[in-house]
CHARMM-style PDB file with segment names, atoms N, HN, CA, C and O in Angstrom:
ATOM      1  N   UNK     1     -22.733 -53.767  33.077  1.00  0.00      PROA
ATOM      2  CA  UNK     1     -21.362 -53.393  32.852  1.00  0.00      PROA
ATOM      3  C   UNK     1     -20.462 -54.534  33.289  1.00  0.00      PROA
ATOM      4  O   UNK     1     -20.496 -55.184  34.334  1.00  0.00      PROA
ATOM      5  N   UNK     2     -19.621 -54.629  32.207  1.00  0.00      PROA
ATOM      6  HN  UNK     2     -19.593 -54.101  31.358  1.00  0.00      PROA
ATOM      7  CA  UNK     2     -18.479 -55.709  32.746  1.00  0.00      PROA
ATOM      8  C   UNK     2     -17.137 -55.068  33.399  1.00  0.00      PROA
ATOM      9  O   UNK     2     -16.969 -53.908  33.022  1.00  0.00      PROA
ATOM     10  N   UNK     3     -16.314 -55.468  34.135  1.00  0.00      PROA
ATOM     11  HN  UNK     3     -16.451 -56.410  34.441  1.00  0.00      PROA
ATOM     12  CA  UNK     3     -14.973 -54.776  34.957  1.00  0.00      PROA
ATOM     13  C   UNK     3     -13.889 -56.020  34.718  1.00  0.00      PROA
ATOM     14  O   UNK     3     -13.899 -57.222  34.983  1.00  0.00      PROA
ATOM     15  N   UNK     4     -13.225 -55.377  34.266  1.00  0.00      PROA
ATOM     16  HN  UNK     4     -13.216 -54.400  34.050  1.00  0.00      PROA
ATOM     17  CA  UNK     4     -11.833 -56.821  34.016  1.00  0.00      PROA
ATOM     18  C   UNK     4     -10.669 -55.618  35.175  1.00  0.00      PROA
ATOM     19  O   UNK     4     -10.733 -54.390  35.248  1.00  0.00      PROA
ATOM     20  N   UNK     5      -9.799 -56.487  35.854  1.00  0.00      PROA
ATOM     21  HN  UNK     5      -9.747 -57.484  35.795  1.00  0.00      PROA
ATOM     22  CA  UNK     5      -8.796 -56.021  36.655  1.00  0.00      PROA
ATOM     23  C   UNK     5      -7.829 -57.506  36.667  1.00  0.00      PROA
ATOM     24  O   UNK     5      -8.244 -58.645  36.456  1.00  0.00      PROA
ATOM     25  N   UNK     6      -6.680 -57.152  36.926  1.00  0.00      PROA
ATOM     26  HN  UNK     6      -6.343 -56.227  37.097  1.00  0.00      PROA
ATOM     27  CA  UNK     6      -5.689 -58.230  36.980  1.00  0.00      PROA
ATOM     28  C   UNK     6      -4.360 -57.687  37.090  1.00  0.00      PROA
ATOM     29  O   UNK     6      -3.648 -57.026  36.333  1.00  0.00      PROA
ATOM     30  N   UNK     7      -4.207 -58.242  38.458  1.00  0.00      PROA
ATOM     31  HN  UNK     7      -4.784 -58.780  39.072  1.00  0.00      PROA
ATOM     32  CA  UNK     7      -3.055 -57.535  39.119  1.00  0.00      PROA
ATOM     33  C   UNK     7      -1.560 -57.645  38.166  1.00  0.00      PROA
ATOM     34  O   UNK     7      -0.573 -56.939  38.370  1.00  0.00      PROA
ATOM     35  N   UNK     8      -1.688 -58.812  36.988  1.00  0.00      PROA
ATOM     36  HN  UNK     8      -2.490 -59.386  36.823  1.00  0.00      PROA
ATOM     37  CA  UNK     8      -0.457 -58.931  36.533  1.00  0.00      PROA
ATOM     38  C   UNK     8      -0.350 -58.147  35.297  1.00  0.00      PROA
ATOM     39  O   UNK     8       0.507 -58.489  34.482  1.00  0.00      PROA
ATOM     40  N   UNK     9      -1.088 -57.165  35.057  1.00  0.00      PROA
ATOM     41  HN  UNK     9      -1.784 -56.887  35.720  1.00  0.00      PROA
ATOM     42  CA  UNK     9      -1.524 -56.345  34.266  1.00  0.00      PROA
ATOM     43  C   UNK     9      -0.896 -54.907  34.310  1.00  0.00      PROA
ATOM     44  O   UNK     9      -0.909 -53.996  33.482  1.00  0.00      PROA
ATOM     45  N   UNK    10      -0.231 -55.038  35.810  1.00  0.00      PROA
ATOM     46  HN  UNK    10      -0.221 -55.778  36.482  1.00  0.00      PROA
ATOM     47  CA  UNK    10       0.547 -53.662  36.247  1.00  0.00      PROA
ATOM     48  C   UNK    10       2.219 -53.973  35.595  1.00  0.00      PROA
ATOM     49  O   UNK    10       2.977 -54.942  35.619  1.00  0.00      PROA
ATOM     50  N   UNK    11       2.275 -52.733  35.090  1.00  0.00      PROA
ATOM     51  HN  UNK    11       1.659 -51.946  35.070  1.00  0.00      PROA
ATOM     52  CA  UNK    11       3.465 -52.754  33.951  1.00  0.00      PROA
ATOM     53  C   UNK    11       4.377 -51.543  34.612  1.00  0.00      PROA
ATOM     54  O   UNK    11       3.753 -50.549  34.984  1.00  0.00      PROA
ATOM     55  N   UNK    12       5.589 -51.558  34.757  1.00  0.00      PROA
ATOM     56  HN  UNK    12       6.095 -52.366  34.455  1.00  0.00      PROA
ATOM     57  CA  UNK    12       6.856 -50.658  34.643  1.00  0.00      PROA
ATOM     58  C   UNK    12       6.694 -50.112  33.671  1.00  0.00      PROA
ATOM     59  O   UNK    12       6.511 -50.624  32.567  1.00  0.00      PROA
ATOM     60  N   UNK    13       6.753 -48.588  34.039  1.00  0.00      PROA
ATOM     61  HN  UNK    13       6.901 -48.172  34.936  1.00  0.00      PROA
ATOM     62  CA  UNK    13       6.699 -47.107  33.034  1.00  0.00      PROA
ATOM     63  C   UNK    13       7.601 -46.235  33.828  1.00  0.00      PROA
ATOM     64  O   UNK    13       7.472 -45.858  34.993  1.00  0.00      PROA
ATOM     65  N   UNK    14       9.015 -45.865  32.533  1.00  0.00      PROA
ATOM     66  HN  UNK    14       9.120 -46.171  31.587  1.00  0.00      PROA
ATOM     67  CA  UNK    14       9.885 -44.978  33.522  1.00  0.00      PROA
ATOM     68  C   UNK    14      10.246 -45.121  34.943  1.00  0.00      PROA
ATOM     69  O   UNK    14      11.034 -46.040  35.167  1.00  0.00      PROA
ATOM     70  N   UNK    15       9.855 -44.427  35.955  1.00  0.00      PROA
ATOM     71  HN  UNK    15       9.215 -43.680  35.773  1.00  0.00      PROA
ATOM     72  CA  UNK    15      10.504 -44.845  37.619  1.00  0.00      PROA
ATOM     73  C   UNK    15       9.154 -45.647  38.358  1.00  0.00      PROA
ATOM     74  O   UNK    15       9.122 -46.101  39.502  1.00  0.00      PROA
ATOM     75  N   UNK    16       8.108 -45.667  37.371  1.00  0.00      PROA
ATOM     76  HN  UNK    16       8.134 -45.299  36.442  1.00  0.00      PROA
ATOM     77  CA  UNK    16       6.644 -45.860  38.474  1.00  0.00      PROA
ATOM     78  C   UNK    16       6.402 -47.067  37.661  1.00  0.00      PROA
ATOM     79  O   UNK    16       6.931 -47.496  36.636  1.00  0.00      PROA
ATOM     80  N   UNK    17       5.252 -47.575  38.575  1.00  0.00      PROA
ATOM     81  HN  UNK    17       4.822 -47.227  39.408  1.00  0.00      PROA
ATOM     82  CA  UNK    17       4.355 -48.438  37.900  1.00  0.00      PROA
ATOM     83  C   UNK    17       2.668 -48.301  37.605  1.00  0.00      PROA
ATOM     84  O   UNK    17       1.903 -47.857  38.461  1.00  0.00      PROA
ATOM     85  N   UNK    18       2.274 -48.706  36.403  1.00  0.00      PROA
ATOM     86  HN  UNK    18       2.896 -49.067  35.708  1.00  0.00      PROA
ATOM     87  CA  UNK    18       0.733 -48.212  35.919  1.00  0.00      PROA
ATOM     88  C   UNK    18       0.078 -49.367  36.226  1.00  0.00      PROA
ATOM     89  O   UNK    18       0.698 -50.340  35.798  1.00  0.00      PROA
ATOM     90  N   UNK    19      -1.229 -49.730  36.969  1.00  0.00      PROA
ATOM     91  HN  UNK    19      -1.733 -48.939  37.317  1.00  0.00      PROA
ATOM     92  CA  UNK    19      -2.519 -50.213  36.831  1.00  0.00      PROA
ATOM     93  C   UNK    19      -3.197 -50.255  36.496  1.00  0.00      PROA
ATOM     94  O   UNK    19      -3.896 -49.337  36.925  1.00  0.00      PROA
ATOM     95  N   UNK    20      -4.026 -51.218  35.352  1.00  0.00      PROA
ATOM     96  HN  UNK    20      -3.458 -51.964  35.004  1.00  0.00      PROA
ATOM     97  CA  UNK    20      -5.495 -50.682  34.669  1.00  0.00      PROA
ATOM     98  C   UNK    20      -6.128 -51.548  34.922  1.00  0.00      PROA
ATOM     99  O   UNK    20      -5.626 -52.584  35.357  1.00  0.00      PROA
ATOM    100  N   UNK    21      -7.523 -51.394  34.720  1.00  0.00      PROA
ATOM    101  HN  UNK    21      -7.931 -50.552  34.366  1.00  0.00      PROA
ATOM    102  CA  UNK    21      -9.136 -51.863  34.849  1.00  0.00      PROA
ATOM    103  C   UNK    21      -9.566 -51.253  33.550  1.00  0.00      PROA
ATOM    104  O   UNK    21      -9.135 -50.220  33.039  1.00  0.00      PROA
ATOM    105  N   UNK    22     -10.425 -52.010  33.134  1.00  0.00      PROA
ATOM    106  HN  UNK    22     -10.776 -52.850  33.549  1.00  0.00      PROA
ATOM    107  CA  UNK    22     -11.176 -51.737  31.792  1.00  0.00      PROA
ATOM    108  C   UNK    22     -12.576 -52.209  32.179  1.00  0.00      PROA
ATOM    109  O   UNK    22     -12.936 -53.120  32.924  1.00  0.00      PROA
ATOM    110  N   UNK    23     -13.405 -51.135  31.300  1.00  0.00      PROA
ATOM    111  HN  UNK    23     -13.113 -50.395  30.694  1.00  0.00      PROA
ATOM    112  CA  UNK    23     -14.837 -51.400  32.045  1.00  0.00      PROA
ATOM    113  C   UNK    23     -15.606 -51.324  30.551  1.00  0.00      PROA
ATOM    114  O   UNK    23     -15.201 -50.560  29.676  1.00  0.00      PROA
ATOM    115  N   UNK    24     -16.986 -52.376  30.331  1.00  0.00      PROA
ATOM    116  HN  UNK    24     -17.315 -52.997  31.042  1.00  0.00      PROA
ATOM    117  CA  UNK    24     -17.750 -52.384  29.454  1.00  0.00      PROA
ATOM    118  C   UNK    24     -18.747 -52.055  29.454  1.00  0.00      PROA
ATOM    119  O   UNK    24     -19.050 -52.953  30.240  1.00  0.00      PROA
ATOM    120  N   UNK    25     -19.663 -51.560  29.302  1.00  0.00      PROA
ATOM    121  HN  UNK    25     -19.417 -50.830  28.663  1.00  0.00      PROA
ATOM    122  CA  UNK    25     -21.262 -51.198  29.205  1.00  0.00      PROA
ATOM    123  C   UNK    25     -21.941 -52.279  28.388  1.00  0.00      PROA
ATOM    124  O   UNK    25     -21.278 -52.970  27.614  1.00  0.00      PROA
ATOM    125  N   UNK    26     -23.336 -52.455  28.551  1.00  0.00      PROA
ATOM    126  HN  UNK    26     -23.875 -51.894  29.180  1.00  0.00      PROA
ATOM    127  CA  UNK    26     -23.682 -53.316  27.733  1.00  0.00      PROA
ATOM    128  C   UNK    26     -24.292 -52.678  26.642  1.00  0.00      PROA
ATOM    129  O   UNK    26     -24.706 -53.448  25.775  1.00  0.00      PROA
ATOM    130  N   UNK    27     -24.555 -50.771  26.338  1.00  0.00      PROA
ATOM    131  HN  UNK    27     -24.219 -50.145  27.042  1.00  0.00      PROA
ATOM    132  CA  UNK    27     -24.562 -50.422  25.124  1.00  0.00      PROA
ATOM    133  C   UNK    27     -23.432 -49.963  24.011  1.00  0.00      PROA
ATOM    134  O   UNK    27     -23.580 -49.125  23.121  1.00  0.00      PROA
ATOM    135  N   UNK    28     -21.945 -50.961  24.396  1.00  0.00      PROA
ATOM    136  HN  UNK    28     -21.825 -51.641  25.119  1.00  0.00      PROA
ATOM    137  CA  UNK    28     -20.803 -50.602  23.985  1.00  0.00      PROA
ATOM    138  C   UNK    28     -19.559 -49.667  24.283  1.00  0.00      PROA
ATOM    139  O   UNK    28     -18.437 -49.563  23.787  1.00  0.00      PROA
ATOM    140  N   UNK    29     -20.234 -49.038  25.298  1.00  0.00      PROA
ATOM    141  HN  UNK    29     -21.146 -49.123  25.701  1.00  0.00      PROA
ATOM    142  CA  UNK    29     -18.809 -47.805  25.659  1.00  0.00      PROA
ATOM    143  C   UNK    29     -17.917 -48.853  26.110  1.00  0.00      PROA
ATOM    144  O   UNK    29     -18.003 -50.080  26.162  1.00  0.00      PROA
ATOM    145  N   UNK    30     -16.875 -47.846  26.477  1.00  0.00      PROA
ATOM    146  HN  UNK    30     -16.805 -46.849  26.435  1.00  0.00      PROA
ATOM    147  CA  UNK    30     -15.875 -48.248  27.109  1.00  0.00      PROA
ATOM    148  C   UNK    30     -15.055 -47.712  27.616  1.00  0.00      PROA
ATOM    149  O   UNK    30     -14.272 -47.259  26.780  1.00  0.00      PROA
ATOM    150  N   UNK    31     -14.740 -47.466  28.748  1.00  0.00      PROA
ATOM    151  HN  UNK    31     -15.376 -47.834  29.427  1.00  0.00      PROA
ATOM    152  CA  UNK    31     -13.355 -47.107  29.544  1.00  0.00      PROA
ATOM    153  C   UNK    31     -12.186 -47.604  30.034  1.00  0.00      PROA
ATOM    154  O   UNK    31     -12.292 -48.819  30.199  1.00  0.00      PROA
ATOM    155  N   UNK    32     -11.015 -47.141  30.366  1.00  0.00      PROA
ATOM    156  HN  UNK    32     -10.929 -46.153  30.232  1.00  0.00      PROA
ATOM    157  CA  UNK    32      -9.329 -47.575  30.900  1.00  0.00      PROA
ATOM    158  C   UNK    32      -9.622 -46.682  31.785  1.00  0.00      PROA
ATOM    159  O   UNK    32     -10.090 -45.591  31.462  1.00  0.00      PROA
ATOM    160  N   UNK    33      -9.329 -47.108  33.306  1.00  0.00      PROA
ATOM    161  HN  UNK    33      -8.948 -47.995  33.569  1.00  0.00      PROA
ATOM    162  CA  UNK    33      -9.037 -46.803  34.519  1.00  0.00      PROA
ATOM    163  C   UNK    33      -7.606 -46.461  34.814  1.00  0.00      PROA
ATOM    164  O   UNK    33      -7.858 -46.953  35.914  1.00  0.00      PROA
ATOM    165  N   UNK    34      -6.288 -46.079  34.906  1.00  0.00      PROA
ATOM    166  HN  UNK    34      -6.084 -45.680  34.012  1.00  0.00      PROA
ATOM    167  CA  UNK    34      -4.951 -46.101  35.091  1.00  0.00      PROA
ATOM    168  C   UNK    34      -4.886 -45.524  36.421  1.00  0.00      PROA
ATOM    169  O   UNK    34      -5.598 -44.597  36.808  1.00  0.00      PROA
ATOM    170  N   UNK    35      -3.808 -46.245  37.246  1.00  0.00      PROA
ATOM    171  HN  UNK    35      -3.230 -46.998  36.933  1.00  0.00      PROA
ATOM    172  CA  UNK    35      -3.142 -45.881  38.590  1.00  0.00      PROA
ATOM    173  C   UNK    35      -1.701 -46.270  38.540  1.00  0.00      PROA
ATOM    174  O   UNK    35      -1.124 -47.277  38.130  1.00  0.00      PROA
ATOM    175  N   UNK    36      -1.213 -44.898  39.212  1.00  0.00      PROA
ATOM    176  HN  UNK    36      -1.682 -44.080  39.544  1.00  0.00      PROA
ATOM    177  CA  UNK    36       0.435 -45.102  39.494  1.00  0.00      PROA
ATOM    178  C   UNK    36       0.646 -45.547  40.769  1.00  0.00      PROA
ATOM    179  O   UNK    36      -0.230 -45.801  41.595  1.00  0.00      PROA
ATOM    180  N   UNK    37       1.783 -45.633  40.903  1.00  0.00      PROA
ATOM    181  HN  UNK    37       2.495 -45.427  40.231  1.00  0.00      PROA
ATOM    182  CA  UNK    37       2.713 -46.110  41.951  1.00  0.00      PROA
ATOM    183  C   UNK    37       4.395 -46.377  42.043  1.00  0.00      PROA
ATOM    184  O   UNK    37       5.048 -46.583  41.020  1.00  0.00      PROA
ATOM    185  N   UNK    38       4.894 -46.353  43.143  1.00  0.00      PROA
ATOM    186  HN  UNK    38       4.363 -46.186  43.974  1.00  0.00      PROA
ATOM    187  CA  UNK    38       6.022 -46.361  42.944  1.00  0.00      PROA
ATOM    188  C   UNK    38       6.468 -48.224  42.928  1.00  0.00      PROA
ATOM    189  O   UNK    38       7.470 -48.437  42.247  1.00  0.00      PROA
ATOM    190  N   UNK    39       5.899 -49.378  43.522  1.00  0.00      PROA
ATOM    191  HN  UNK    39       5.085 -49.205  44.075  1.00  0.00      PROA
ATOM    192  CA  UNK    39       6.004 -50.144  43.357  1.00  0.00      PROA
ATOM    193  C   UNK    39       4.377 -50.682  42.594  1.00  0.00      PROA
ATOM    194  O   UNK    39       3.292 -50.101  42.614  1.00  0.00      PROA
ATOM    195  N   UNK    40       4.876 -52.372  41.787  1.00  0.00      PROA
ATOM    196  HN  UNK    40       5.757 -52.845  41.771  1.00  0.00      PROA
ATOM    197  CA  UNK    40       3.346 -52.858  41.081  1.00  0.00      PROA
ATOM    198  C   UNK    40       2.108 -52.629  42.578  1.00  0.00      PROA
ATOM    199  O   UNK    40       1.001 -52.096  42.658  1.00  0.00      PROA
ATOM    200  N   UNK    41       2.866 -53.227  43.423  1.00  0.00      PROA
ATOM    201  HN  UNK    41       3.765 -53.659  43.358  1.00  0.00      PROA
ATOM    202  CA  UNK    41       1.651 -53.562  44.694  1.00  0.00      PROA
ATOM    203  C   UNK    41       1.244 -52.071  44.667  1.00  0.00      PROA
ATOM    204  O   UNK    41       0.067 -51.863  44.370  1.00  0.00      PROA
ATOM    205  N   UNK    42       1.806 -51.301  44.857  1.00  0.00      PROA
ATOM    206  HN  UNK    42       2.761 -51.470  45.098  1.00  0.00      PROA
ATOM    207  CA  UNK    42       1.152 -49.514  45.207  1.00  0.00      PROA
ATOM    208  C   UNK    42      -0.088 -49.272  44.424  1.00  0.00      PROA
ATOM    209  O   UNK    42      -1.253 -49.010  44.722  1.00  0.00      PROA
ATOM    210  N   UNK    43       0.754 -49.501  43.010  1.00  0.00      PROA
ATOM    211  HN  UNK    43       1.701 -49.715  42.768  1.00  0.00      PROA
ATOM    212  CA  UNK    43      -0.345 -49.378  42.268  1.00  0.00      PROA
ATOM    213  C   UNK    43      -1.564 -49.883  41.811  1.00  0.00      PROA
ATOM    214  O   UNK    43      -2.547 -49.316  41.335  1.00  0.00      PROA
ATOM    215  N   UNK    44      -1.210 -51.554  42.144  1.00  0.00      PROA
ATOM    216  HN  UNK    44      -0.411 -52.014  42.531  1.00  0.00      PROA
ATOM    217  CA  UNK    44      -2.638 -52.018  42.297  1.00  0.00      PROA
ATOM    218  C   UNK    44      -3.288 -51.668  43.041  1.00  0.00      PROA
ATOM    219  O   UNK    44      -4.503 -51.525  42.906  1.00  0.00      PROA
ATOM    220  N   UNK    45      -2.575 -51.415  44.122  1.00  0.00      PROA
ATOM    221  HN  UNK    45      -1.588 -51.532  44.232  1.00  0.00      PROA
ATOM    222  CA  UNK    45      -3.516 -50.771  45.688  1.00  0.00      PROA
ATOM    223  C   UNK    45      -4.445 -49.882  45.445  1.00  0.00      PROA
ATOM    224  O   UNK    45      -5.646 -49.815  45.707  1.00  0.00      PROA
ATOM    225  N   UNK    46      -3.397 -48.946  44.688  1.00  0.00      PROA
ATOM    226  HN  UNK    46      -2.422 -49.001  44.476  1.00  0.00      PROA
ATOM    227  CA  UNK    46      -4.453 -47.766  44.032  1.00  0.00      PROA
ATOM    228  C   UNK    46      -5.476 -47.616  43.121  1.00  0.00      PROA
ATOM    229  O   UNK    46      -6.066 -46.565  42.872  1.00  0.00      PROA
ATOM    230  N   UNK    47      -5.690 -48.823  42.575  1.00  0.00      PROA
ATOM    231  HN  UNK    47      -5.210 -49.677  42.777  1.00  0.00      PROA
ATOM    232  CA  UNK    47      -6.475 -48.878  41.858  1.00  0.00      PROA
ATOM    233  C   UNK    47      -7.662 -49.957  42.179  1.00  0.00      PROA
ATOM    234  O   UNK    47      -8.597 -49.975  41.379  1.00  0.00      PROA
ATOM    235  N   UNK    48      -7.691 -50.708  43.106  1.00  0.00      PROA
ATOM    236  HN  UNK    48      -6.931 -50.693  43.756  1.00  0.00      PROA
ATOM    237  CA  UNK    48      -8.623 -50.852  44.202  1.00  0.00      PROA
ATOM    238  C   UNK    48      -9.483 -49.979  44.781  1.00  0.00      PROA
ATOM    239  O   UNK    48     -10.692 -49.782  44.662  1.00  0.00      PROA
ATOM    240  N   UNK    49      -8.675 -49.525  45.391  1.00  0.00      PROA
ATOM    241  HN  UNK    49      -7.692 -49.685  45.488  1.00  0.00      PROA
ATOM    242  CA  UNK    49      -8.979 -47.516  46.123  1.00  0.00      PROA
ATOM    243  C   UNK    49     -10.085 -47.448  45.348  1.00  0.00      PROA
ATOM    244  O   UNK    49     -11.237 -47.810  45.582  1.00  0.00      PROA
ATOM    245  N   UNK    50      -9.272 -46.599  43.755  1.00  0.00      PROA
ATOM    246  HN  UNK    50      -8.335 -46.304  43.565  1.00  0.00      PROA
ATOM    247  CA  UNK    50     -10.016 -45.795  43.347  1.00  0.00      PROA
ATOM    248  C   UNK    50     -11.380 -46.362  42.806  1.00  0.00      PROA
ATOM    249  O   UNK    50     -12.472 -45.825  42.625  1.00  0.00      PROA
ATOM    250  N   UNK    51     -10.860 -47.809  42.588  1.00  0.00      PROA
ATOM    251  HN  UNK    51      -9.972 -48.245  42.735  1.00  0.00      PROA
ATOM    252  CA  UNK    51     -12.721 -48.616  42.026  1.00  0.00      PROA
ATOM    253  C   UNK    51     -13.430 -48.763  43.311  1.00  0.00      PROA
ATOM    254  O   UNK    51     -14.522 -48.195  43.323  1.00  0.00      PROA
ATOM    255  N   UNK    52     -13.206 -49.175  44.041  1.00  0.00      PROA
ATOM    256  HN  UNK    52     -12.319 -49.637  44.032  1.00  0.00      PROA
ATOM    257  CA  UNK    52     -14.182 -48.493  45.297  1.00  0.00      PROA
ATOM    258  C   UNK    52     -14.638 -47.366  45.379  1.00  0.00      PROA
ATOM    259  O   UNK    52     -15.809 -47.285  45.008  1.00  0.00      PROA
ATOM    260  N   UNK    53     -14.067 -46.231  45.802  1.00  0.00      PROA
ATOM    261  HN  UNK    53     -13.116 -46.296  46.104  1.00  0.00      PROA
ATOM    262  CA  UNK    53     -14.400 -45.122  45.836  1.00  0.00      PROA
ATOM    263  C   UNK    53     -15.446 -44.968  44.566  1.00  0.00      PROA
ATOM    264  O   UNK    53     -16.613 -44.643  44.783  1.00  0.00      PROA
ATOM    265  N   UNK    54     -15.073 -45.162  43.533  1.00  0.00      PROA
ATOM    266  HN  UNK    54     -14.125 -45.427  43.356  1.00  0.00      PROA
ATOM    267  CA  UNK    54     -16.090 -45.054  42.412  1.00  0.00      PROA
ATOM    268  C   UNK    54     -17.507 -46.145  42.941  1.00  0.00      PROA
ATOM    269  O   UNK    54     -18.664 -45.727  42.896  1.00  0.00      PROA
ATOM    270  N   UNK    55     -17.242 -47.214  43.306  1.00  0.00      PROA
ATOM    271  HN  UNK    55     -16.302 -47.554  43.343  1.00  0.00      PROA
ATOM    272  CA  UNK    55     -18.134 -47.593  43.695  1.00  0.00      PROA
ATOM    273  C   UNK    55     -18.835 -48.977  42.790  1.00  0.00      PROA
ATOM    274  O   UNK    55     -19.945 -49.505  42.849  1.00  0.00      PROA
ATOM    275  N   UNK    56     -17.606 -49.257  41.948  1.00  0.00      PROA
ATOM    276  HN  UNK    56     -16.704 -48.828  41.900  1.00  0.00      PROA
ATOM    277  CA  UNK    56     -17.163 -50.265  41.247  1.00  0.00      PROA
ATOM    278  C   UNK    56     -16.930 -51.817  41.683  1.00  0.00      PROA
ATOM    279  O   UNK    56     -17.209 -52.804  41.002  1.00  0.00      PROA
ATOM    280  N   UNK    57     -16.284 -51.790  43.133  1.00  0.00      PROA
ATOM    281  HN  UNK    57     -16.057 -50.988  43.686  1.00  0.00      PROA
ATOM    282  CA  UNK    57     -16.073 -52.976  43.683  1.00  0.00      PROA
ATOM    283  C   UNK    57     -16.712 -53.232  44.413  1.00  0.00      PROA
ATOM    284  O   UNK    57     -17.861 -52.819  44.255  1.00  0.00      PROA
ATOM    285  N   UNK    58     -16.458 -53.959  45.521  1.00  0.00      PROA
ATOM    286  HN  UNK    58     -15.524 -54.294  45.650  1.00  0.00      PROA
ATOM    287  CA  UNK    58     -16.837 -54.022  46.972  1.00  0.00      PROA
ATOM    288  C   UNK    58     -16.210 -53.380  47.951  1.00  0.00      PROA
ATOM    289  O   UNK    58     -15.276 -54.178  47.879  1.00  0.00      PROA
ATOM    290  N   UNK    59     -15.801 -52.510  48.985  1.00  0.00      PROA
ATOM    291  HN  UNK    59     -16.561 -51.862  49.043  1.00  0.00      PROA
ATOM    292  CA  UNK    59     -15.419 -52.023  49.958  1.00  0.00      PROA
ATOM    293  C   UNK    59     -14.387 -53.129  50.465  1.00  0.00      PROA
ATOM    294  O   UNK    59     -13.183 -52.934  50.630  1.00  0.00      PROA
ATOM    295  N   UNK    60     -15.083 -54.346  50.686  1.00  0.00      PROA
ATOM    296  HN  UNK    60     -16.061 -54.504  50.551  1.00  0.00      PROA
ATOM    297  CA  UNK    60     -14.057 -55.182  51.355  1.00  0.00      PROA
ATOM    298  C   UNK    60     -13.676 -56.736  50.394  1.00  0.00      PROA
ATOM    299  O   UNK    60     -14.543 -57.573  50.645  1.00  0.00      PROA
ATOM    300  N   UNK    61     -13.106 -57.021  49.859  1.00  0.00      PROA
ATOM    301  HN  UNK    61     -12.401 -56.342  49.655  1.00  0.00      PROA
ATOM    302  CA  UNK    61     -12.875 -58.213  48.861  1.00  0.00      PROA
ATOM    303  C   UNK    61     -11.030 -58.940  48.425  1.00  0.00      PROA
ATOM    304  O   UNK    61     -10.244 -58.187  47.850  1.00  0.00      PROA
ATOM    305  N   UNK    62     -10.698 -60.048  48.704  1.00  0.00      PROA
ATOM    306  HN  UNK    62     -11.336 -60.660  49.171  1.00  0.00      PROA
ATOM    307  CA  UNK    62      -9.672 -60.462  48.667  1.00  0.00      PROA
ATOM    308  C   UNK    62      -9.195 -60.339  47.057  1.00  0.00      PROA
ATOM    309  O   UNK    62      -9.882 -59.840  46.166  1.00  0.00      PROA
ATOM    310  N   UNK    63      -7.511 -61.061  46.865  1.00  0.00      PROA
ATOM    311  HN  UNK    63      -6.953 -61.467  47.589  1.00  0.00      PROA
ATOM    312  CA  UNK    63      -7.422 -60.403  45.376  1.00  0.00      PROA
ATOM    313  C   UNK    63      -8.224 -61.590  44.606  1.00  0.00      PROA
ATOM    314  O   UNK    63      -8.873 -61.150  43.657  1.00  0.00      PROA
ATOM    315  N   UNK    64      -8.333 -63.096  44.811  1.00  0.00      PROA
ATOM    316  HN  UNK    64      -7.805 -63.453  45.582  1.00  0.00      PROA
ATOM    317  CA  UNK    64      -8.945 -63.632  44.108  1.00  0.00      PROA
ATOM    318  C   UNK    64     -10.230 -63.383  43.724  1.00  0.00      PROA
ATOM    319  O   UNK    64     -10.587 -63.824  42.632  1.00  0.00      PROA
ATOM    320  N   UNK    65     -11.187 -62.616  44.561  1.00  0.00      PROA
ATOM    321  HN  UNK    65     -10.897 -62.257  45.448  1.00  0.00      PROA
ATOM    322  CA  UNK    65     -12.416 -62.130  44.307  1.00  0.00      PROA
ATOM    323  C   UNK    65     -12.796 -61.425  43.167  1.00  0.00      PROA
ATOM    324  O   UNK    65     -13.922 -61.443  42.669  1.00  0.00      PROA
ATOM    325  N   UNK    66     -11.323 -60.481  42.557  1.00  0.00      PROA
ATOM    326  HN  UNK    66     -10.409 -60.467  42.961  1.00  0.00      PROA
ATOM    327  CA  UNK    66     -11.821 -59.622  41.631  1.00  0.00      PROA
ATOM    328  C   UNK    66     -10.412 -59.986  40.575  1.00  0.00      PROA
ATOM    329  O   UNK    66      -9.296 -60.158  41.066  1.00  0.00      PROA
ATOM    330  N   UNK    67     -10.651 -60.060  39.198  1.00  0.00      PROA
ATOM    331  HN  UNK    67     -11.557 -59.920  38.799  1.00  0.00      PROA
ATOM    332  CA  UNK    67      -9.174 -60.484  38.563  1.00  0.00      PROA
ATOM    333  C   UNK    67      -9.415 -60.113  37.470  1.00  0.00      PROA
ATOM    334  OT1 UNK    67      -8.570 -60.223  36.581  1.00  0.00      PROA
TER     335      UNK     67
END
């Protein structure tokens, strides 16, 4: 599976801001990850979080590590 993330990727929607990650399989699927926030940083935050928790990232990793 491939994981693309990139913090400049977080876009203003209405009062919040959205985060995505897009993920590939190597038999073609594909998924969009989305996280809100009230500022971009929140929401990238959150979407760190939640790829951890999924179990996607690493637990501990700087932002250049993952982009």
């Amino acid at each position: 599976m491939e994981l693309y993330i990139n913090s400049t990727w977080t876009e203003r929607y209405g009062d919040g801001y959205v985060a995505e990650a897009l993920a590939w399989s190597e038999s073609g699927n594909h998924a969009t990850i989305y996280t809100t926030g009230t500022t971009a940083d929140e929401a990238y935050a959150n979407l760190r979080s939640a790829l951890q928790e999924l179990k996607l990232i690493p637990e501990a990793f700087t932002k250049g590590e993952v982009v």
